[in-house]
Backbone as CSV, one residue per row, in Angstrom:
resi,resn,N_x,N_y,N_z,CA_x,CA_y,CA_z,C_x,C_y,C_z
1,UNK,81.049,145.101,131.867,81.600,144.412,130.700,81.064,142.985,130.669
2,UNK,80.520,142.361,129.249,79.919,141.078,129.076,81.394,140.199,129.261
3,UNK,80.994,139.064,130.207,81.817,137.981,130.134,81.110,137.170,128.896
4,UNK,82.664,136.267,127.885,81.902,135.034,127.034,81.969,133.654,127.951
5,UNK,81.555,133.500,127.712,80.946,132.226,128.538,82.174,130.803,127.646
6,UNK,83.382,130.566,128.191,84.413,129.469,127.441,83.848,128.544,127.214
7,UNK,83.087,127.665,127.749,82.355,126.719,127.392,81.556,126.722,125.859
8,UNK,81.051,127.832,125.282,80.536,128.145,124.578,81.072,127.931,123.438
9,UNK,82.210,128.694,123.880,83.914,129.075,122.526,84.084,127.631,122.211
10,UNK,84.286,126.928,123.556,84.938,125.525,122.640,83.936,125.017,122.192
11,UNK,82.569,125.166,122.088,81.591,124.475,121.011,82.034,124.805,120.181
12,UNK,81.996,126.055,119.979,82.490,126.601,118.604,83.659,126.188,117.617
13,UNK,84.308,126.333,118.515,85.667,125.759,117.653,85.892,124.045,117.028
14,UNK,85.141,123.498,118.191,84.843,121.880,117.536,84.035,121.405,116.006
15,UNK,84.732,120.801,115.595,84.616,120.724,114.022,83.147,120.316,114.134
16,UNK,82.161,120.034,113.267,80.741,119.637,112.739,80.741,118.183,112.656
17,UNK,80.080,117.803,113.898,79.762,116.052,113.379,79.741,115.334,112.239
18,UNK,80.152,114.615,111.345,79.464,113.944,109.934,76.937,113.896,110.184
19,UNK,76.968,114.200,109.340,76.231,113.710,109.174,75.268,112.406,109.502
20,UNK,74.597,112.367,109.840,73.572,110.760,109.733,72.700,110.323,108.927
21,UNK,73.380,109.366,108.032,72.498,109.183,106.917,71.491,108.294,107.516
22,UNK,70.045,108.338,107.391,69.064,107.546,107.444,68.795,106.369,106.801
23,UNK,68.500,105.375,107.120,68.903,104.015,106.205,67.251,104.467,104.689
24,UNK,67.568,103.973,103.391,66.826,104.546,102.482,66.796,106.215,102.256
25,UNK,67.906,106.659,102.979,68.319,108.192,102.313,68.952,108.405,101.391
26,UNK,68.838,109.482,100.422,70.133,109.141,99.263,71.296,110.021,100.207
27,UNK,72.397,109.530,99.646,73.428,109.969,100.002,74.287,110.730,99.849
28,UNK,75.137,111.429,100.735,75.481,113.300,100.286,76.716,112.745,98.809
29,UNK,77.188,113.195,98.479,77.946,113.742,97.153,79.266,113.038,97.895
30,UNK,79.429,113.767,99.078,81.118,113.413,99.828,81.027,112.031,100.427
31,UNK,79.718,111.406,100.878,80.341,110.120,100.842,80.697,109.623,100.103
32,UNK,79.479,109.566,99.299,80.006,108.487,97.881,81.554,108.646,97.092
33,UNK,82.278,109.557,97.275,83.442,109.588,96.691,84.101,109.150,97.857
34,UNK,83.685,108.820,98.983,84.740,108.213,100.136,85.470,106.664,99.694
35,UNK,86.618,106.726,99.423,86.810,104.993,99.241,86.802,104.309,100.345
36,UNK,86.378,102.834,99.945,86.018,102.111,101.001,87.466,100.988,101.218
37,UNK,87.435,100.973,102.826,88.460,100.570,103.191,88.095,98.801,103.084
38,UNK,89.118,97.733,102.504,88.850,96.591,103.155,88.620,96.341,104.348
39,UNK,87.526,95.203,104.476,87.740,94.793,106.019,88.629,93.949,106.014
40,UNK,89.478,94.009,107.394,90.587,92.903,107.748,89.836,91.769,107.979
41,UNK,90.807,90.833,108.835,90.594,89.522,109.252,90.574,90.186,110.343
42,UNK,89.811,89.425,111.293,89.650,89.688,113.437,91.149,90.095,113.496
43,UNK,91.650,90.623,114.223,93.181,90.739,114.920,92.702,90.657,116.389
44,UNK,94.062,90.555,116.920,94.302,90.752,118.381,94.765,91.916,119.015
45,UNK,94.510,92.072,120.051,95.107,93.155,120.649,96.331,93.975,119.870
46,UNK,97.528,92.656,119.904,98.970,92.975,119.396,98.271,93.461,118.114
47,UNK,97.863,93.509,117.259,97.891,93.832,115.582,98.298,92.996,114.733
48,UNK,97.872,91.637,115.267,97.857,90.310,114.420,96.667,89.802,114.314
49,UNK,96.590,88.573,113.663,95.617,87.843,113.246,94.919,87.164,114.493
50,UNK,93.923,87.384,114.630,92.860,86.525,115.516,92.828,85.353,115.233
51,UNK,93.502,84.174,115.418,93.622,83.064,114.623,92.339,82.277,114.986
52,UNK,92.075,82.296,116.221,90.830,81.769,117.522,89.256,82.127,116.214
53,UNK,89.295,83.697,116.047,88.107,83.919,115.492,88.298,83.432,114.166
54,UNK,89.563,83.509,113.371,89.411,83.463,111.995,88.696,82.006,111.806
55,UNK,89.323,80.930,112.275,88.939,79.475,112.469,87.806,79.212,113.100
56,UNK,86.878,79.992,113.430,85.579,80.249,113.847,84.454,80.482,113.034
57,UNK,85.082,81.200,112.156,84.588,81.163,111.339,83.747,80.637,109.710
58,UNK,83.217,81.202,109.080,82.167,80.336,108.518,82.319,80.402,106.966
59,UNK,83.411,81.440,106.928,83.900,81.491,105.740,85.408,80.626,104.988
60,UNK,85.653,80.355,106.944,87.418,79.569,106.740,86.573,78.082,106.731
61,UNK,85.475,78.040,107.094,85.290,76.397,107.238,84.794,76.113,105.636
62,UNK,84.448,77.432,105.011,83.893,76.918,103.801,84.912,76.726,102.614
63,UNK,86.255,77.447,102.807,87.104,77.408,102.225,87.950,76.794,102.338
64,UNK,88.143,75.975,103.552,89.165,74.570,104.089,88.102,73.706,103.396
65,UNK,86.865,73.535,103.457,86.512,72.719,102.920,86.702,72.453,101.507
66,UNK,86.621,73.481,100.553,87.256,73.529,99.134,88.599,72.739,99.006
67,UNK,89.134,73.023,99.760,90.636,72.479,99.879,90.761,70.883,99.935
68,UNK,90.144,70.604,100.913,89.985,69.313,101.544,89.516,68.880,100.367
69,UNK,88.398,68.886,99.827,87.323,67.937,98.725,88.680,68.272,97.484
70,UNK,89.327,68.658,97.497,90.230,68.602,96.008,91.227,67.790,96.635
71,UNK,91.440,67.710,97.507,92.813,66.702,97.876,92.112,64.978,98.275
72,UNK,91.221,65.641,98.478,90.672,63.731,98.633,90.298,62.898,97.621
73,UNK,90.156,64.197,96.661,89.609,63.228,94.844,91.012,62.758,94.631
74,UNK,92.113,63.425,94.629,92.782,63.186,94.246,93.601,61.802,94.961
75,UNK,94.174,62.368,95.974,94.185,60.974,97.130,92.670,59.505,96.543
76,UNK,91.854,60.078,96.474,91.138,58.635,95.672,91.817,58.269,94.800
77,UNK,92.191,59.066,93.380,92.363,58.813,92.243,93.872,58.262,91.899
78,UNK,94.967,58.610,93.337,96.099,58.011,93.230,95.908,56.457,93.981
79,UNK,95.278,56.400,95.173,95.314,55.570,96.405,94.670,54.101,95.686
80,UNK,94.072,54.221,94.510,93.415,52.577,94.240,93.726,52.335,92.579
81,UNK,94.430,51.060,92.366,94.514,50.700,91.105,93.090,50.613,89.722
82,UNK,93.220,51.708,89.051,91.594,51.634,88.222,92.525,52.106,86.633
83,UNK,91.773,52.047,85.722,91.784,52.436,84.367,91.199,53.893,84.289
84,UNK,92.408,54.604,84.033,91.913,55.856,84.024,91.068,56.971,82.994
85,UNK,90.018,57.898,83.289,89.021,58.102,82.402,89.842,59.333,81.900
86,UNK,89.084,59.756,80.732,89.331,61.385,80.439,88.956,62.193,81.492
87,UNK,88.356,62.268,82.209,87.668,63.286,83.234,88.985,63.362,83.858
88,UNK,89.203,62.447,84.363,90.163,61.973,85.696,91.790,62.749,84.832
89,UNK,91.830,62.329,84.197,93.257,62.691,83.440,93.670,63.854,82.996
90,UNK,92.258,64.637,82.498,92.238,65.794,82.313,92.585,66.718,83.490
91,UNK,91.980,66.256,85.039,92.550,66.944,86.475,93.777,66.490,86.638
92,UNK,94.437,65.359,86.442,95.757,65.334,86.796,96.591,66.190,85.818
93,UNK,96.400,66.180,84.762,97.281,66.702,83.368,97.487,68.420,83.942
94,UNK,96.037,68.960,84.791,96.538,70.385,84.855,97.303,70.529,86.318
95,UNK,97.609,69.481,86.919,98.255,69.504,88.799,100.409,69.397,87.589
96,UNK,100.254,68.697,86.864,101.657,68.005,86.566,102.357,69.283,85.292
97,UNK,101.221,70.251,85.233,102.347,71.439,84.307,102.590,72.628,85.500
98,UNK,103.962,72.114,86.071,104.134,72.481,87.574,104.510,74.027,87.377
99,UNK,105.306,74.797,86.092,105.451,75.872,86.398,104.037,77.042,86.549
100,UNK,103.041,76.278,85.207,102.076,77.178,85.628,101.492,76.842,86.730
101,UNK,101.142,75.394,87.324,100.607,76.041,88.946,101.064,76.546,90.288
102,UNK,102.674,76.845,89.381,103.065,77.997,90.375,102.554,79.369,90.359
103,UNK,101.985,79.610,88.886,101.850,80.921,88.336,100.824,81.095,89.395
104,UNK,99.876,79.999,89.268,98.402,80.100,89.640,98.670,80.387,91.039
105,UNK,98.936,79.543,91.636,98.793,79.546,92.956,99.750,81.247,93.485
106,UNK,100.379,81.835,92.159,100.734,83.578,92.805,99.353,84.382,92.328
107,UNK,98.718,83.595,91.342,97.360,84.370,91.488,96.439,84.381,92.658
108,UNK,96.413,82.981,93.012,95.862,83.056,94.251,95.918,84.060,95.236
109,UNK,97.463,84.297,95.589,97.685,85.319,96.463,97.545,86.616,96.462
110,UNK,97.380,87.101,95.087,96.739,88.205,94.772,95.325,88.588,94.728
111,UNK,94.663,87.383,94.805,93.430,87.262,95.028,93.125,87.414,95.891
112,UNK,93.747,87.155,97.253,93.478,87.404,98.302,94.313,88.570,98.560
113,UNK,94.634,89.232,98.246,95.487,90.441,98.684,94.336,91.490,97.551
114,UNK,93.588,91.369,97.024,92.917,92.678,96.392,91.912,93.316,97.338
115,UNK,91.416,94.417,97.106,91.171,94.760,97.887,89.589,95.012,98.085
116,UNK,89.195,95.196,96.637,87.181,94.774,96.676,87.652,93.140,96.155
117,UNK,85.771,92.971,96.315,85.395,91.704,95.659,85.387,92.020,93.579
118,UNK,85.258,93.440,93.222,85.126,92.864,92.032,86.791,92.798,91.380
119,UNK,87.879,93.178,92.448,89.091,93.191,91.272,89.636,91.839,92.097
120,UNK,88.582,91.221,92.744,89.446,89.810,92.985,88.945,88.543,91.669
121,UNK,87.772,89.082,91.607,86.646,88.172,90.498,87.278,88.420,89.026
122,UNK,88.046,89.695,88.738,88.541,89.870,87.775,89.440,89.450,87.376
123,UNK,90.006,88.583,88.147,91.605,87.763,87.929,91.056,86.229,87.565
124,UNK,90.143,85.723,88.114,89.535,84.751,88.072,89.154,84.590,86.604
125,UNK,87.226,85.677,86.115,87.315,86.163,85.243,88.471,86.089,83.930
126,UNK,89.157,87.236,83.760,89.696,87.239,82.728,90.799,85.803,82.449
127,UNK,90.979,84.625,83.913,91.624,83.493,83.082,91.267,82.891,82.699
128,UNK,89.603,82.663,83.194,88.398,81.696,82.848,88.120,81.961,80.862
129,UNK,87.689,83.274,80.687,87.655,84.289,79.753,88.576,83.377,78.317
130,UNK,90.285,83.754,78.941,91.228,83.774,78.090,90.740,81.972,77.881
131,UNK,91.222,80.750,78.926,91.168,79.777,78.612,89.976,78.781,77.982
132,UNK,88.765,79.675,78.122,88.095,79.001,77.403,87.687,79.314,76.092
133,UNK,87.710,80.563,75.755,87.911,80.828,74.057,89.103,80.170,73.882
134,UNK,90.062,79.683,73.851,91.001,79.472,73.419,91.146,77.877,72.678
135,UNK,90.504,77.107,74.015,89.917,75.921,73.905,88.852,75.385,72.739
136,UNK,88.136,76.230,73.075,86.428,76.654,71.838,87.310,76.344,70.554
137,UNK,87.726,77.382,70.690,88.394,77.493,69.067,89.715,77.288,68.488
138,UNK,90.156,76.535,69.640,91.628,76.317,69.067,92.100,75.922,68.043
139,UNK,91.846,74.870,67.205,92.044,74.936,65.935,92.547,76.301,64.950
140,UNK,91.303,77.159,65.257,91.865,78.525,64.666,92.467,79.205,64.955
141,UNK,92.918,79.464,66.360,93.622,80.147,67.057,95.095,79.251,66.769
142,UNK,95.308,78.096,66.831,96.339,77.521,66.711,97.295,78.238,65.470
143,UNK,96.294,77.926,64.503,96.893,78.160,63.129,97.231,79.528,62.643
144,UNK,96.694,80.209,63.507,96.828,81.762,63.668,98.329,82.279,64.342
145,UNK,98.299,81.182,65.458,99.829,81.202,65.872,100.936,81.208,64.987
146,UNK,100.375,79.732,64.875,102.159,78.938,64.350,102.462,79.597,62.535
147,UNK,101.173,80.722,62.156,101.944,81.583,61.266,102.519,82.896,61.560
148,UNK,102.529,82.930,63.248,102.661,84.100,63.592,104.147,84.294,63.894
149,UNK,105.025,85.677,64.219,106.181,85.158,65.018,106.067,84.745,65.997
150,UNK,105.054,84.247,67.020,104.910,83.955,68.200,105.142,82.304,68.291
151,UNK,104.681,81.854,66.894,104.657,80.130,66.816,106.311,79.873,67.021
152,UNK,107.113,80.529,66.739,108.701,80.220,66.793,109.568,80.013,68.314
153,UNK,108.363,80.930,69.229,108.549,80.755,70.498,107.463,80.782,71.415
154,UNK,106.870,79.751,71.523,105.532,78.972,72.311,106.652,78.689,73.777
155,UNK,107.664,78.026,73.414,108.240,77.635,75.013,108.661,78.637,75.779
156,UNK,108.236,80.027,75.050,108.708,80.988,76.382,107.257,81.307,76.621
157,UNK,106.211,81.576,76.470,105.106,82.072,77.232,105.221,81.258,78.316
158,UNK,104.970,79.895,79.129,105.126,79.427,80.256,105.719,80.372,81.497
159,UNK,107.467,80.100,80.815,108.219,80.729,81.949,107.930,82.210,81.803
160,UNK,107.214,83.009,80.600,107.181,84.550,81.359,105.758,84.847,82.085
161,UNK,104.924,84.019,81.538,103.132,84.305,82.338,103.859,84.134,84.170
162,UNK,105.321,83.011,84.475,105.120,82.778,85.649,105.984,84.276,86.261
163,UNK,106.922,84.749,85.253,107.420,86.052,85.532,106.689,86.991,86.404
164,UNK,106.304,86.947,85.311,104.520,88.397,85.674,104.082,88.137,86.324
165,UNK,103.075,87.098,86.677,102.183,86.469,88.014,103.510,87.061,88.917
166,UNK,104.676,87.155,89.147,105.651,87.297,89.975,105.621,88.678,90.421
167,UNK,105.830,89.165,88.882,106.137,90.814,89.170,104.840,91.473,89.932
168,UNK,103.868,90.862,89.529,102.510,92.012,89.954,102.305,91.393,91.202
169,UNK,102.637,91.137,92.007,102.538,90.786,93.345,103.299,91.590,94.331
170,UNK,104.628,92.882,93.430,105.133,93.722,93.818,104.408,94.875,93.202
171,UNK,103.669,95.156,93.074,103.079,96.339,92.332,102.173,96.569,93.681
172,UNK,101.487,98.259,93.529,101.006,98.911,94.157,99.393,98.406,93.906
173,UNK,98.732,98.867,94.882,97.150,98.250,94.677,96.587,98.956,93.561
174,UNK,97.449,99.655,93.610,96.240,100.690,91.590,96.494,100.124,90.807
175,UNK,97.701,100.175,90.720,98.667,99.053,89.505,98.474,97.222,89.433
176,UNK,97.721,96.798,90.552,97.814,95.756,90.225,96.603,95.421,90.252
177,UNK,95.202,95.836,90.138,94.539,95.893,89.586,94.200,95.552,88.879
178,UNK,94.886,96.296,87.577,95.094,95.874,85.803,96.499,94.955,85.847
179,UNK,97.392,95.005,86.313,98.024,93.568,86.305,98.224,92.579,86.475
180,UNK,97.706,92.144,87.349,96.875,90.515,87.595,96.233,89.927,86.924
181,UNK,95.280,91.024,86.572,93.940,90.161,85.442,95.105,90.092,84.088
182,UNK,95.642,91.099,83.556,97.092,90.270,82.715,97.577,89.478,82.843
183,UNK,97.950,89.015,83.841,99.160,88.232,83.863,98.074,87.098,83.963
184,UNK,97.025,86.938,84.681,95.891,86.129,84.847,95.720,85.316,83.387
185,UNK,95.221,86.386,82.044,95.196,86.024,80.864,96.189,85.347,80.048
186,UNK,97.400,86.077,80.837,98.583,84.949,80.241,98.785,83.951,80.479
187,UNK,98.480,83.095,81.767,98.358,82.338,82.124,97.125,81.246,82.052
188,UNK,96.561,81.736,81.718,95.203,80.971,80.886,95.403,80.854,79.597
189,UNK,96.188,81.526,78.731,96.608,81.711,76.928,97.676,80.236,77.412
190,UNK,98.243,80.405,78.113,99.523,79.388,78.252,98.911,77.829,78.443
191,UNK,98.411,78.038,79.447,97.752,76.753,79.857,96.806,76.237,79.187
192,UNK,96.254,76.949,78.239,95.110,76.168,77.020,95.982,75.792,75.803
193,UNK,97.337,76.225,75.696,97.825,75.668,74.775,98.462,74.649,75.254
194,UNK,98.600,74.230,76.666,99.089,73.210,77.053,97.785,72.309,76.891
195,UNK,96.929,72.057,77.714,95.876,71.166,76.814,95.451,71.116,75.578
196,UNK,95.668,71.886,74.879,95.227,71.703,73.604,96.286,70.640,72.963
197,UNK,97.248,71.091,73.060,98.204,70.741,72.038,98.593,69.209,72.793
198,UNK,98.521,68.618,74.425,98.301,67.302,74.929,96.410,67.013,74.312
199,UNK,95.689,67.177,74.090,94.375,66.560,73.278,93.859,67.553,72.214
200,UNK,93.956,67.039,70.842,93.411,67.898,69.903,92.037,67.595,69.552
201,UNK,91.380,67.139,70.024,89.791,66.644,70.324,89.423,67.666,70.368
202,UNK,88.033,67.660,70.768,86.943,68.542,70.857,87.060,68.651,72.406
203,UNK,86.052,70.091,72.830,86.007,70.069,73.562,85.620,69.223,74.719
204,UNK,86.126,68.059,75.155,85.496,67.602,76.018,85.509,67.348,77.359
205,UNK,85.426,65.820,77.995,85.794,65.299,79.214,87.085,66.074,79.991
206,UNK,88.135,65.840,79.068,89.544,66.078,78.975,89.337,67.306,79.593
207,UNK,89.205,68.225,78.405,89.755,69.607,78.788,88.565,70.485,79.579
208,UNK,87.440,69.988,80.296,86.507,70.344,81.206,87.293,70.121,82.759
209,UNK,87.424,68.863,82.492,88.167,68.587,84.049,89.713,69.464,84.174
210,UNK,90.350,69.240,83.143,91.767,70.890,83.105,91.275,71.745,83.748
211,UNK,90.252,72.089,83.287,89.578,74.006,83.395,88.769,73.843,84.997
212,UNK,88.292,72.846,84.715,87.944,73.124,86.694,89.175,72.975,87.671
213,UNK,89.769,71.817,87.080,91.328,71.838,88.111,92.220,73.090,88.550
214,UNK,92.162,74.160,87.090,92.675,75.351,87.162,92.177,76.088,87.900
215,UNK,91.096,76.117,88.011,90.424,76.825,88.424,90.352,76.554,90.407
216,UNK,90.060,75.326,90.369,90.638,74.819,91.992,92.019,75.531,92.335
217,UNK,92.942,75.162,91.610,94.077,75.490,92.089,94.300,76.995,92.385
218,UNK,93.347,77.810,91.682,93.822,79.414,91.901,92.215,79.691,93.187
219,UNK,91.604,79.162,93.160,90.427,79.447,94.393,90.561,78.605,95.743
220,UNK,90.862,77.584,95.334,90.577,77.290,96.967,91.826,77.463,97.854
221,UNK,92.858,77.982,97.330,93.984,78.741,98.328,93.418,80.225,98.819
222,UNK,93.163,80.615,97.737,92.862,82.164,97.090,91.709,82.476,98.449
223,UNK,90.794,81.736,98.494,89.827,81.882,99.433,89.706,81.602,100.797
224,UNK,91.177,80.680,100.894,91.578,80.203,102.259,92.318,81.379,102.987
225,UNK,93.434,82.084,101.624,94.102,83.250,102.458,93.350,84.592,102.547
226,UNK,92.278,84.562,101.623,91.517,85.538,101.673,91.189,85.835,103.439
227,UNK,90.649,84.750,104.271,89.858,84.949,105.508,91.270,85.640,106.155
228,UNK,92.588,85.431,106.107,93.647,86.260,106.837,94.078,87.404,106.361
229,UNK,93.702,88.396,105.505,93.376,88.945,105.030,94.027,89.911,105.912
230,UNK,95.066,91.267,105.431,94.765,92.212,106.323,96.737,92.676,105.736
231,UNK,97.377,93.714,106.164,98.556,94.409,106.360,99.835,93.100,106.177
232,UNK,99.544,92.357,106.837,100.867,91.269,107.559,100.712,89.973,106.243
233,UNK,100.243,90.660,104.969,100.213,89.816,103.900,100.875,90.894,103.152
234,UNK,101.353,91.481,103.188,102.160,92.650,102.270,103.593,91.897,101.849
235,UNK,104.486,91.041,102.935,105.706,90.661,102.960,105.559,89.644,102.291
236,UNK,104.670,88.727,102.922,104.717,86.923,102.416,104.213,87.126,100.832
237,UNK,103.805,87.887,100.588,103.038,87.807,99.229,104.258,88.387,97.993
238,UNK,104.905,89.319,98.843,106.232,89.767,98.067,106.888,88.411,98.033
239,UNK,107.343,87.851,98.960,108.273,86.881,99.006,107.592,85.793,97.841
240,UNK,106.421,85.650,97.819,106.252,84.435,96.956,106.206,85.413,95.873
241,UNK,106.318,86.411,95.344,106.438,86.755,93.848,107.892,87.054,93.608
242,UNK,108.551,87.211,94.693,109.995,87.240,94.130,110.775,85.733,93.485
243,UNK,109.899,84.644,94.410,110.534,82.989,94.248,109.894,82.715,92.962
244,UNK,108.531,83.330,92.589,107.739,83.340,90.950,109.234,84.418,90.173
245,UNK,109.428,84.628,90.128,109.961,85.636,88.957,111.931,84.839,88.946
246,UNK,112.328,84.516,90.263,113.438,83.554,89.871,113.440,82.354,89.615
247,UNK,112.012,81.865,89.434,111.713,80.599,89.352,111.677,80.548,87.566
248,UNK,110.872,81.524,87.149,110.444,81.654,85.632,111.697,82.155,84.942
249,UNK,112.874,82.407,85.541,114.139,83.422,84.777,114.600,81.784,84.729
250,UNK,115.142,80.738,86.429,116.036,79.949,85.882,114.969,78.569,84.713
251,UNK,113.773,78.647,84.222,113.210,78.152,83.720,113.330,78.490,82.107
252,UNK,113.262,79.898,81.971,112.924,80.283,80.829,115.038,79.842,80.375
253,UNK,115.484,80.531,80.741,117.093,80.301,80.892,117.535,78.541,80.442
254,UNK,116.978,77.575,81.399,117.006,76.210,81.175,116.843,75.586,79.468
255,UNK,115.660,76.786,78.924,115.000,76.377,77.915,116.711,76.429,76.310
256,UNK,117.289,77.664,77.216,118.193,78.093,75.694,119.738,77.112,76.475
257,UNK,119.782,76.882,77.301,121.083,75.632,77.057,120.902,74.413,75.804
258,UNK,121.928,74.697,75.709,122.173,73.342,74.442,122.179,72.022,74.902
259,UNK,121.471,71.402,74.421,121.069,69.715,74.349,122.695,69.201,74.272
260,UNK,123.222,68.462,75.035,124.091,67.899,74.972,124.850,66.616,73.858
261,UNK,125.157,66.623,73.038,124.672,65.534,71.807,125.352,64.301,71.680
262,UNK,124.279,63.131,71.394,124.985,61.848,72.394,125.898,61.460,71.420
263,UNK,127.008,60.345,72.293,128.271,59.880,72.102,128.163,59.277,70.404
264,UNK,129.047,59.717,69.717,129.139,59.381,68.348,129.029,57.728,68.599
265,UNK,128.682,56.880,66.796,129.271,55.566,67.343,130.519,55.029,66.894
266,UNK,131.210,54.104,67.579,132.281,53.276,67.155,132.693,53.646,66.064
267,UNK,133.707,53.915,65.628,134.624,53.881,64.259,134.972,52.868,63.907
268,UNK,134.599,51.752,62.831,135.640,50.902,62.109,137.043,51.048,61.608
269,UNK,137.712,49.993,62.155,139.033,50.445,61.493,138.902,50.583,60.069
270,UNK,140.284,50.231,58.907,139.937,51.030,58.082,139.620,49.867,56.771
271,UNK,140.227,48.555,57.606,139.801,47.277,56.595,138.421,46.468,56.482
272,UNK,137.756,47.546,57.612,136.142,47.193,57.375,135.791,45.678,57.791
273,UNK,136.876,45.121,58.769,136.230,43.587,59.231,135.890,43.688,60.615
274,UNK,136.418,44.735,60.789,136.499,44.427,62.915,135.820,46.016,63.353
275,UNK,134.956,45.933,64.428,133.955,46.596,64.945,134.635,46.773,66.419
276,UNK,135.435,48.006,67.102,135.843,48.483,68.157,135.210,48.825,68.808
277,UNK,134.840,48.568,70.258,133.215,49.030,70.881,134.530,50.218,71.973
278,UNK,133.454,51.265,72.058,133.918,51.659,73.459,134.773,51.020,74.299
279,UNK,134.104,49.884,75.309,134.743,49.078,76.446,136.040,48.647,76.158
280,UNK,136.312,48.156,74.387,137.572,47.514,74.212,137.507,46.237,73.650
281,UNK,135.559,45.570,73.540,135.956,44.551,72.934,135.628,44.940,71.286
282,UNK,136.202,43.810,70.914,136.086,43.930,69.212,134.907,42.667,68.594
283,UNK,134.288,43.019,67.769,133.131,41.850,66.805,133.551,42.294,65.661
284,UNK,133.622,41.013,64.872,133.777,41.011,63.214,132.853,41.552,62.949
285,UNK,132.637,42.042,61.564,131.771,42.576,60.997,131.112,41.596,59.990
286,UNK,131.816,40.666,59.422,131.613,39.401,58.658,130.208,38.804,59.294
287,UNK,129.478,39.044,59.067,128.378,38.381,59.516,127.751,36.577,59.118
288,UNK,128.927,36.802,57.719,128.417,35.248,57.557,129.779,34.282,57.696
289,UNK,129.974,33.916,58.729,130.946,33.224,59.006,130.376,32.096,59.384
290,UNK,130.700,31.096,58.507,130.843,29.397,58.154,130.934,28.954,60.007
291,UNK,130.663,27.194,59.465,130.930,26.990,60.756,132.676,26.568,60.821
292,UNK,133.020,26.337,59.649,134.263,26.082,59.817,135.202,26.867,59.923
293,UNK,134.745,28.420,60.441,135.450,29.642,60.209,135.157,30.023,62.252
294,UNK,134.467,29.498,62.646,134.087,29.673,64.249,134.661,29.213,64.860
295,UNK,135.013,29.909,66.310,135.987,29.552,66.915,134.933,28.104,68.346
296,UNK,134.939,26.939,68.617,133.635,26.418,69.320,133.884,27.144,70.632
297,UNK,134.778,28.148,70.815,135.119,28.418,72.074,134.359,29.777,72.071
298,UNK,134.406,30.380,71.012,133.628,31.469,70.923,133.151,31.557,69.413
299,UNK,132.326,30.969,69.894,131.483,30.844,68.539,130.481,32.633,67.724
300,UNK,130.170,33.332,68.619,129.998,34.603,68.289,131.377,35.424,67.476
301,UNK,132.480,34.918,67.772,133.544,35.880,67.260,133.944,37.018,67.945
302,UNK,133.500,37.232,69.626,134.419,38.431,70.164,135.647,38.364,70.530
303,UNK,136.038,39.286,70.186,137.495,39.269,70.894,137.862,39.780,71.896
304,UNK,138.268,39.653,73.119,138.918,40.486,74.255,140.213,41.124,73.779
């Protein structure tokens, strides 16, 4: 009787190597539908961040550096007494509309939480997109509004673009995808009507330096958290879209309280000579009182 030889069997049973693609080979059918995984940031042993390598790196030095060169213009531009230009004013004007660079800076984090390079460029993209047609042509776009129902409520786009930037930071990676670059656009629709409507000029000085400032503010975070990159950004990134979405509710909310309406004035009594202030003192109303009608002790005419 033939013995099988076991050694043999378990070749057999062991699944088929992948393939080796040759570099300049075309490629089988089943890779190419393989999706590609992000690369993380270095980790450590534990399944954290390599902090040693990340800061070693050549991509964190290029993106601290982004950081740095926007905080030192600015630190210039506060730190010495000068006459300030359009250029210059136009970057501060987009740091001081604080709810949207909250929005921004939750774009940021989605930026660094996507998962290729082109649906991170697409958030960028479509705000660049929205805010500079908007700018171009505002005039027409304006007037397009304020006959629209939308002109009746301009003060809620702010607090909901910061909503959304909120909400899609809880969304799934398919879903947020296409919701970022939304909420992205809303936030660029918002913020060009905030420069526009602070300079109705042409395009210039002004609203060039806005649009790069915006643009700082959503990249050089965006690219800083990008290098940490990896699983252990799932939580912090929730957490800052949950503080975006209660931030934009008690904002938008703020907007419909009623203006408080200031203190009526003084009532005259009813013989129309004497003027009752609040505090208690009294002034004639007689404005032309003689000198022989003045008291030299109080020559104004108040009374305690």
């Amino acid at each position: 009787m033939k013995r099988r030889n076991p050694q043999r069997q378990k070749t057999r049973n062991r699944a088929p190597a992948p393939p080796v693609v040759k570099p300049g080979a075309a490629v089988p059918t089943s890779a190419k539908n393989t999706p590609r995984i992000p690369a993380a940031a270095p980790a450590s042993s534990g399944g954290k961040p390599d902090f040693a390598a990340i800061l070693r790196g050549k991509g964190f030095r290029l993106a601290a550096g982004l950081v740095v060169f926007g905080f030192f213009l600015l630190f210039l531009s506060q730190a010495f007494t000068h006459d300030y230009g359009f250029f210059e004013l136009g970057a501060l004007f987009a740091l001081s509309v604080y709810d949207l660079v909250l929005a921004m800076l939750g774009l940021s984090v989605a930026f660094a939480m996507a998962a290729r390079p082109v649906d991170r460029w697409a958030i960028v993209l479509a705000f660049a997109a929205v805010l500079l047609a908007m700018l171009l042509f505002f005039d027409a776009a304006l007037n397009v509004i304020m006959t629209s129902p939308l002109g009746d409520n301009l003060f809620l786009i702010a607090p909901s673009a910061v909503i959304l930037t909120g909400g899609t930071l809880w969304l799934p990676e398919r879903f947020r995808r296409v919701g970022v670059p939304l909420a992205a656009a809303l936030v660029g629709f918002s913020f060009a009507l905030f420069i526009g409507l602070d300079d109705l000029g042409s395009f210039g000085s002004f609203e060039t330096s806005a649009v790069l400032a915006g643009l700082w503010i959503i990249l050089s975070p965006g690219l800083l958290l990008l290098q940490f990159r990896g699983p252990w950004l799932a939580i912090p990134s929730r957490i800052v879209g949950s503080w975006l979405v209660v931030i934009g509710i008690i904002v938008m909310a703020s907007l419909y309280v009623p203006v408080k309406d200031k203190a009526p004035p003084p009532v005259a009594p009813s013989d129309g000579t004497i003027l009752k202030m609040p505090d208690g003192t009294t002034i004639p109303l007689d404005q032309n009182l003689g000198p022989e009608r003045q008291d030299p002790n109080n020559p104004d005419g108040i009374e305690e």
